[in-house]
Every structure is written in C-alpha cells, then in structure tokens.
C-alpha distance (Angstrom), angle and dihedral (degrees) to the residues before:
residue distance angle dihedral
X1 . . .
X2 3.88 . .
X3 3.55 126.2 .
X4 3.73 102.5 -97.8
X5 4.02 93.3 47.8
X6 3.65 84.2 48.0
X7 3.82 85.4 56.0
X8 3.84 100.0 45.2
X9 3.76 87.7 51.1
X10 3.59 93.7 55.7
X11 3.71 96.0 50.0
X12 3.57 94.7 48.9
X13 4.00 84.1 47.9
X14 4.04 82.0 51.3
X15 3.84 93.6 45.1
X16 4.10 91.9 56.6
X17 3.46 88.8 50.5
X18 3.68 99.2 47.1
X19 3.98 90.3 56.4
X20 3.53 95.3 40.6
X21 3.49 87.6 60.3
X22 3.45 96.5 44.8
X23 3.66 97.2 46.6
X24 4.17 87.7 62.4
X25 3.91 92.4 41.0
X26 3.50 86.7 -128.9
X27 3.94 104.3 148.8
X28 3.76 145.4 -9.9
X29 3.91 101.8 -52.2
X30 4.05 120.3 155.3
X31 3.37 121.3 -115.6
X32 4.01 119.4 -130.3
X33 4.39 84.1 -111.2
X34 3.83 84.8 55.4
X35 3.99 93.0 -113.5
X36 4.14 119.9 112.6
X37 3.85 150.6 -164.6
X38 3.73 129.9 -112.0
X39 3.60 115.4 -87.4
X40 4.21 106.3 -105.3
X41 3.55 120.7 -134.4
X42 3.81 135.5 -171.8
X43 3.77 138.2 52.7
X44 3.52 131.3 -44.4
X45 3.39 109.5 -111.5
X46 3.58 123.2 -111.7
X47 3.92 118.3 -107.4
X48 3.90 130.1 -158.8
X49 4.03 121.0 -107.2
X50 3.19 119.2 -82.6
X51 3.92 86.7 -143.0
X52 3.80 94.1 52.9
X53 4.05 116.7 90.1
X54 3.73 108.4 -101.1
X55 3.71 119.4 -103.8
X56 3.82 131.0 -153.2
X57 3.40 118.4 -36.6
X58 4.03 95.6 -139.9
X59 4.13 80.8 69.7
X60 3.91 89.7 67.7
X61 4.15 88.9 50.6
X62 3.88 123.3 97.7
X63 3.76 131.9 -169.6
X64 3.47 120.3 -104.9
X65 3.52 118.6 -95.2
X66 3.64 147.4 172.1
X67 3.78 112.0 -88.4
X68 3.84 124.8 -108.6
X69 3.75 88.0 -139.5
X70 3.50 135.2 45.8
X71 4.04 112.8 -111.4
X72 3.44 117.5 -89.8
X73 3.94 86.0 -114.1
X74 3.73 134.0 -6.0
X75 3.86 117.3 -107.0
X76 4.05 114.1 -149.9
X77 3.73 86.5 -155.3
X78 3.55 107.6 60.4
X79 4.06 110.3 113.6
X80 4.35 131.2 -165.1
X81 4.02 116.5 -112.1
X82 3.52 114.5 -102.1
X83 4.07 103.9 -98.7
X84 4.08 107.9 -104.2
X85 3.46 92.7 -0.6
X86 3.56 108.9 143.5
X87 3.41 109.0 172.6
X88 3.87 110.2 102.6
X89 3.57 96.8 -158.7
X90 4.00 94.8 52.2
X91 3.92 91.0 42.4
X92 4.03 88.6 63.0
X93 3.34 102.3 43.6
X94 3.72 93.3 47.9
X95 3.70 89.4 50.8
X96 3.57 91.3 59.3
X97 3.74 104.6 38.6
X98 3.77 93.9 103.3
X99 3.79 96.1 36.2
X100 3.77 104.1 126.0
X101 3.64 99.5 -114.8
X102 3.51 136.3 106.3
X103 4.24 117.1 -82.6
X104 3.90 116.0 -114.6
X105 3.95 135.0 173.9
X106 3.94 92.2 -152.4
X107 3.60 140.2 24.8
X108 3.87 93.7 -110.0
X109 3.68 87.9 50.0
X110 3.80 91.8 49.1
X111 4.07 85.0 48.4
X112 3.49 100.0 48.5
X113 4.32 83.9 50.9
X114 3.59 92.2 55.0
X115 3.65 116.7 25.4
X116 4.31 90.1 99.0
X117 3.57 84.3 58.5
X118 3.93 104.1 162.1
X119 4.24 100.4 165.2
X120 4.07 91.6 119.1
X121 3.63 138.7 28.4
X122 3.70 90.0 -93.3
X123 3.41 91.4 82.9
X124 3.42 98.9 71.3
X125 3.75 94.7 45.1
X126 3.78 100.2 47.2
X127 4.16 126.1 92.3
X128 3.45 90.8 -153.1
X129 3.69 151.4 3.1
X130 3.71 109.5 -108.2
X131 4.07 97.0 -152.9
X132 4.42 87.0 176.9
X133 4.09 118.6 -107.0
X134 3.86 124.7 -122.0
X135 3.84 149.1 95.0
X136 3.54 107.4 -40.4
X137 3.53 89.5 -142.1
X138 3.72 105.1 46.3
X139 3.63 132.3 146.4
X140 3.81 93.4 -153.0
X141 3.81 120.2 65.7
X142 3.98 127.7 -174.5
X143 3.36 117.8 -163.9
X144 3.82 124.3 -177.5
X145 4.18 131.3 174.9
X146 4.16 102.4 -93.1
X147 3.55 138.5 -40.9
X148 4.12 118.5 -87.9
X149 3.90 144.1 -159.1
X150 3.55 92.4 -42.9
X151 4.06 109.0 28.1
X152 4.63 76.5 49.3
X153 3.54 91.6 56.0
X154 4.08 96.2 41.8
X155 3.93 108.3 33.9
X156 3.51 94.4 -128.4
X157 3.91 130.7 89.0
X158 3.65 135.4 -103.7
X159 3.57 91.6 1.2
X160 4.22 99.2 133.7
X161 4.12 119.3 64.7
X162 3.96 89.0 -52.4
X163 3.23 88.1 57.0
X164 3.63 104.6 50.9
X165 3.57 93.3 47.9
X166 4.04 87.6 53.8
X167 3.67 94.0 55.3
X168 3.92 95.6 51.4
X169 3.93 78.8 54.2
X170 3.51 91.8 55.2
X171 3.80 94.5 46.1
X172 4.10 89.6 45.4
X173 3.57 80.8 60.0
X174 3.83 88.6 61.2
X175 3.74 90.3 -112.5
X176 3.91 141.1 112.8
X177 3.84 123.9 -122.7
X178 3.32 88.9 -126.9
X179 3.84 88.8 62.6
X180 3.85 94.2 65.2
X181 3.71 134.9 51.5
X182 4.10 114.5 -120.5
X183 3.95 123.7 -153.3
X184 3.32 150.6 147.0
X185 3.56 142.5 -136.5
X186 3.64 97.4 -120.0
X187 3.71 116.8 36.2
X188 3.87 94.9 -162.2
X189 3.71 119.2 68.5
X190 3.77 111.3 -110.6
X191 4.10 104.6 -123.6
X192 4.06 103.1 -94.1
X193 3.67 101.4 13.3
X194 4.21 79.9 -80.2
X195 3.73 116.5 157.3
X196 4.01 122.4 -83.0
X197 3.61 105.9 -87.7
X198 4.52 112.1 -129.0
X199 3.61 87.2 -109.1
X200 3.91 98.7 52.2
X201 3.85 87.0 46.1
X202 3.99 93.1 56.6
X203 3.93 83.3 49.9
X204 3.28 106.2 51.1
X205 3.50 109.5 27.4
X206 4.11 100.0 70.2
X207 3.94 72.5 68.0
X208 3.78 99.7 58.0
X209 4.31 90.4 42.7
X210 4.04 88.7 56.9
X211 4.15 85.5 49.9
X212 3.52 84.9 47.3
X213 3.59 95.8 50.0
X214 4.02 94.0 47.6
X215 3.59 85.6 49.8
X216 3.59 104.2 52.2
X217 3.76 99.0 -167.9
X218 3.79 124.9 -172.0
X219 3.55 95.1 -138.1
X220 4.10 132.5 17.5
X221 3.83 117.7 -157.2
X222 3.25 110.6 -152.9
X223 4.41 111.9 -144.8
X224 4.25 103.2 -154.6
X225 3.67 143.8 -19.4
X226 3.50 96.9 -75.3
X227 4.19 94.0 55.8
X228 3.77 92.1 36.0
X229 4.05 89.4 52.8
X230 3.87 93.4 40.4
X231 4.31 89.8 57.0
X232 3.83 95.8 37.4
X233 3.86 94.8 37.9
X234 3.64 90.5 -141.5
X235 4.13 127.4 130.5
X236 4.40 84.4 -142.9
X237 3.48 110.5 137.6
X238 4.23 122.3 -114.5
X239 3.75 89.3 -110.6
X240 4.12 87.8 61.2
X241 3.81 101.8 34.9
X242 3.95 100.1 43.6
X243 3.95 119.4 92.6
X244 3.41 111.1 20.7
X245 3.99 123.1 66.1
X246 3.62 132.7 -94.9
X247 3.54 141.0 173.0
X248 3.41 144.8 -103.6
X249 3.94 117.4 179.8
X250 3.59 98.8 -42.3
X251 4.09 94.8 -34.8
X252 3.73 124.9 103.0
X253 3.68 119.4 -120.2
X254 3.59 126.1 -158.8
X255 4.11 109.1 -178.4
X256 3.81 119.4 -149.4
X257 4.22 135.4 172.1
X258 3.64 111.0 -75.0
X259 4.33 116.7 -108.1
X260 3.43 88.7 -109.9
X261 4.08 96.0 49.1
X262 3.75 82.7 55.5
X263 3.80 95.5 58.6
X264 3.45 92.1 49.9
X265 3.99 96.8 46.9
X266 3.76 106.2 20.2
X267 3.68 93.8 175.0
X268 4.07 87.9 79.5
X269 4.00 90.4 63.5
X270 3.95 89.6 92.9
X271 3.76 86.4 61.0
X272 4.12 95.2 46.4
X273 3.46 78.9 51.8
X274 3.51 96.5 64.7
X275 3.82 91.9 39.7
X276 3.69 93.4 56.9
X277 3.87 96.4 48.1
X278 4.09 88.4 52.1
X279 3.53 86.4 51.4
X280 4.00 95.0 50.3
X281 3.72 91.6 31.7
X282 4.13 83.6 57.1
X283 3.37 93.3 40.1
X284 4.03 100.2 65.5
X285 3.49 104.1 -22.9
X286 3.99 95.2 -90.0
X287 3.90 112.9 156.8
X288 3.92 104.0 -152.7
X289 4.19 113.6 -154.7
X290 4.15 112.6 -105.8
X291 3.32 111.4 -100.7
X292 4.19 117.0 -106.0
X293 3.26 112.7 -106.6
C-alpha cells in the first residue's frame, strides 16, 4: 500500500472515531460550526440482560436531580410543575401556556400555524417544514435531533437510511409506525446534516413541547444526545442518560442511540435492543424475545 492510501485510510479510520465519539458526548470533540460539548467523564452505567425477564419498571426510574453539567444551552421556555398536581394532562398544558408559540386545539391546527416558521436562518435554507408524521393520539413518541437530506427533500421524518432502520425498530417492538408519532427537535434541516446550533434549539423546540403536549404520549424515546439533551435540558452525556428512565414534565423518557448512530457503529444494536424492550415492556407490560445473536 503506498503512502498516500496509507494516509487516506487512516483518516477515514480517524473520521469514525471522531463521530463515534461525538455521537456519545464522551469528550472534547469539535463540532463542524467550530463550537463543542463538555468532555463526559465516569462509567457507563450498567444495564440489565436483554435475556433476563424484565422486572418493574419503577426500578429503571430516578429522582430528579440537579445536573452535573450545565445544559448544552439554556431554553427561555422551560416552566416548574405545578406542586401536587397530579393530573398529567393539566401539568403539560400549563407548562406550555407561556411558550412563545402560536395556540392550537389539534395537531393539524398547530401545523398549519407553524409550518412558515422563519425564527432562524434555517428557514431560508430548508425545502420544507418537516412538522413529524404519526397517530395523533399515540402513546409512543420518537423524537430525534432534525430532519436531513432525505426527510428535507420529502416533508416527512426519518424517511432516508435512518429512517428505515427506525421503522424495523418500531416493528421489532411488535408495533406499526403508524402507531407512534415521529419528530424532531428541529423541524428545518440544519445545512449539511451539521448539528443544531444552541440558538436554533431555543427556537424551535417551544414548538416540539406544544406537539408533545397535544400528544400526550405515555412514553417518549429519545433518538441521540442531541434530542435526549434538548427534552431533559441537561449537558449529560449519551453514555449517562441512556437506559434508565427520566422525565420530562410528567412523561417518561427512556433515551436510546439515534438510527443513524447505529449504522455507523452496529455493534451498539444489542444495547437499542434493550432500550426498546424497556420502552414496550413499560408501555403495556409486553415482554419482547432477545434478539439472536
């Protein structure tokens, strides 16, 4: 091999390793816009088999606490539960009621208010508005970081390679996609597929917590670092938030490796795996089969 394919195979090597990284939050790796997260440090923490029968869900649940790191940006919108208020539905509306978007009765409505959304630059760069796609009423919410190439071109999220893989998750979970709602954080895609800037996040995402609130889902799975910190408002890294459940106004989150993380390190799809069947398995009780090896 000559020295300049020896060099080009070495960067590439460099390249996987760099978004690997990235992709878990787990050090100080530049962003394509220059900017960074804080490095991550501890251990990972240790998961249940997938092979062993699922216990309680209350075991995967922690108490709220005050995060280790600062968030990865501060949202303006974010407002306290109600003390003793118990009532899920009344706990996310209130939380929302000052959130600088537009009021709706429905999620079409809320659509058709939003959907010329010009707040950030991406407005101007986008071919459409990708809203997210899905039963209106589900219990089951995905939620991923912003649409790309594909979902840009179509209107409708996770429809390239990411996409694909997400729905064959969704069916492994002996569901349809048609049974869940699917969104993202941003609803413009962010120019090269780069990661959402802090100041697109703090526009757009008042936008996905009043979708979340018409929604009402049981359950959000959170797809990647960047979705996971946008709903929990925290700067932890992937390796510390995923597999175990949190909670987000009232709604449990369980946070997982994005689709498109998985196609570039397939060796963490025994570990999705066990994500998903928490989530189904806290969902209605449904114990899904480990997956052969």
């Amino acid at each position: 091999m000559d020295s300049v394919e020896s060099r080009r195979e070495t960067l590439q090597l460099f390249r996987s390793f760099v978004e690997q990284r990235r992709e878990l939050g787990d050090g100080y790796w530049p962003r394509p816009d220059g900017s960074a997260l804080p490095a991550e440090r501890g251990p990972r923490a240790a998961l249940p088999s997938a092979a062993r029968p699922p216990v309680s869900a209350e075991r995967f649940l922690i108490p709220e606490k005050k995060p280790e790191h600062e968030p990865a940006y501060k949202l303006t919108t974010e407002q306290p539960a109600i003390a003793g208020e118990s009532d899920l539905a009344v706990r996310l509306f209130a939380s929302v009621a000052e959130s600088p978007v537009p009021d709706a009765a429905s999620l079409e409505e809320f659509r058709a208010r939003i959907s010329e959304c010009h707040k950030c630059p991406l407005g101007a760069t986008r071919t459409h508005f990708v809203f997210g796609s899905g039963n209106p009423d589900a219990d089951l919410m995905f939620v991923g970081e912003a649409p790309g190439e594909e979902e840009d071109l179509q209107g409708q999220p996770f429809v390239g390679r990411a996409g694909q893989l997400l729905t064959k998750m969704i069916e492994a979970m002996k569901l349809r996609r048609e049974d869940v709602y699917i969104a993202n954080v941003l609803k413009c895609r962010p120019p090269n597929n780069r990661t959402p800037l802090p100041s697109e996040m703090e526009q757009c995402k008042p936008y996905l917590d009043r979708q979340i609130a018409l929604i009402r889902p049981k359950i959000i799975c959170a797809l990647g670092r960047v979705a996971a910190q946008a709903l929990l408002n925290t700067g932890e890294g992937l390796n510390r938030l995923r597999g175990t459940f949190h909670d987000y106004r009232g709604v449990k989150v369980l946070v997982t490796y994005h689709p498109a993380a998985l196609l570039r390190n397939p060796q963490w799809k025994t570990q999705s795996w066990d994500d998903l069947q928490k989530v189904r398995y806290e969902l209605d009780g449904t114990i899904l089969r480990p997956k052969k090896a």
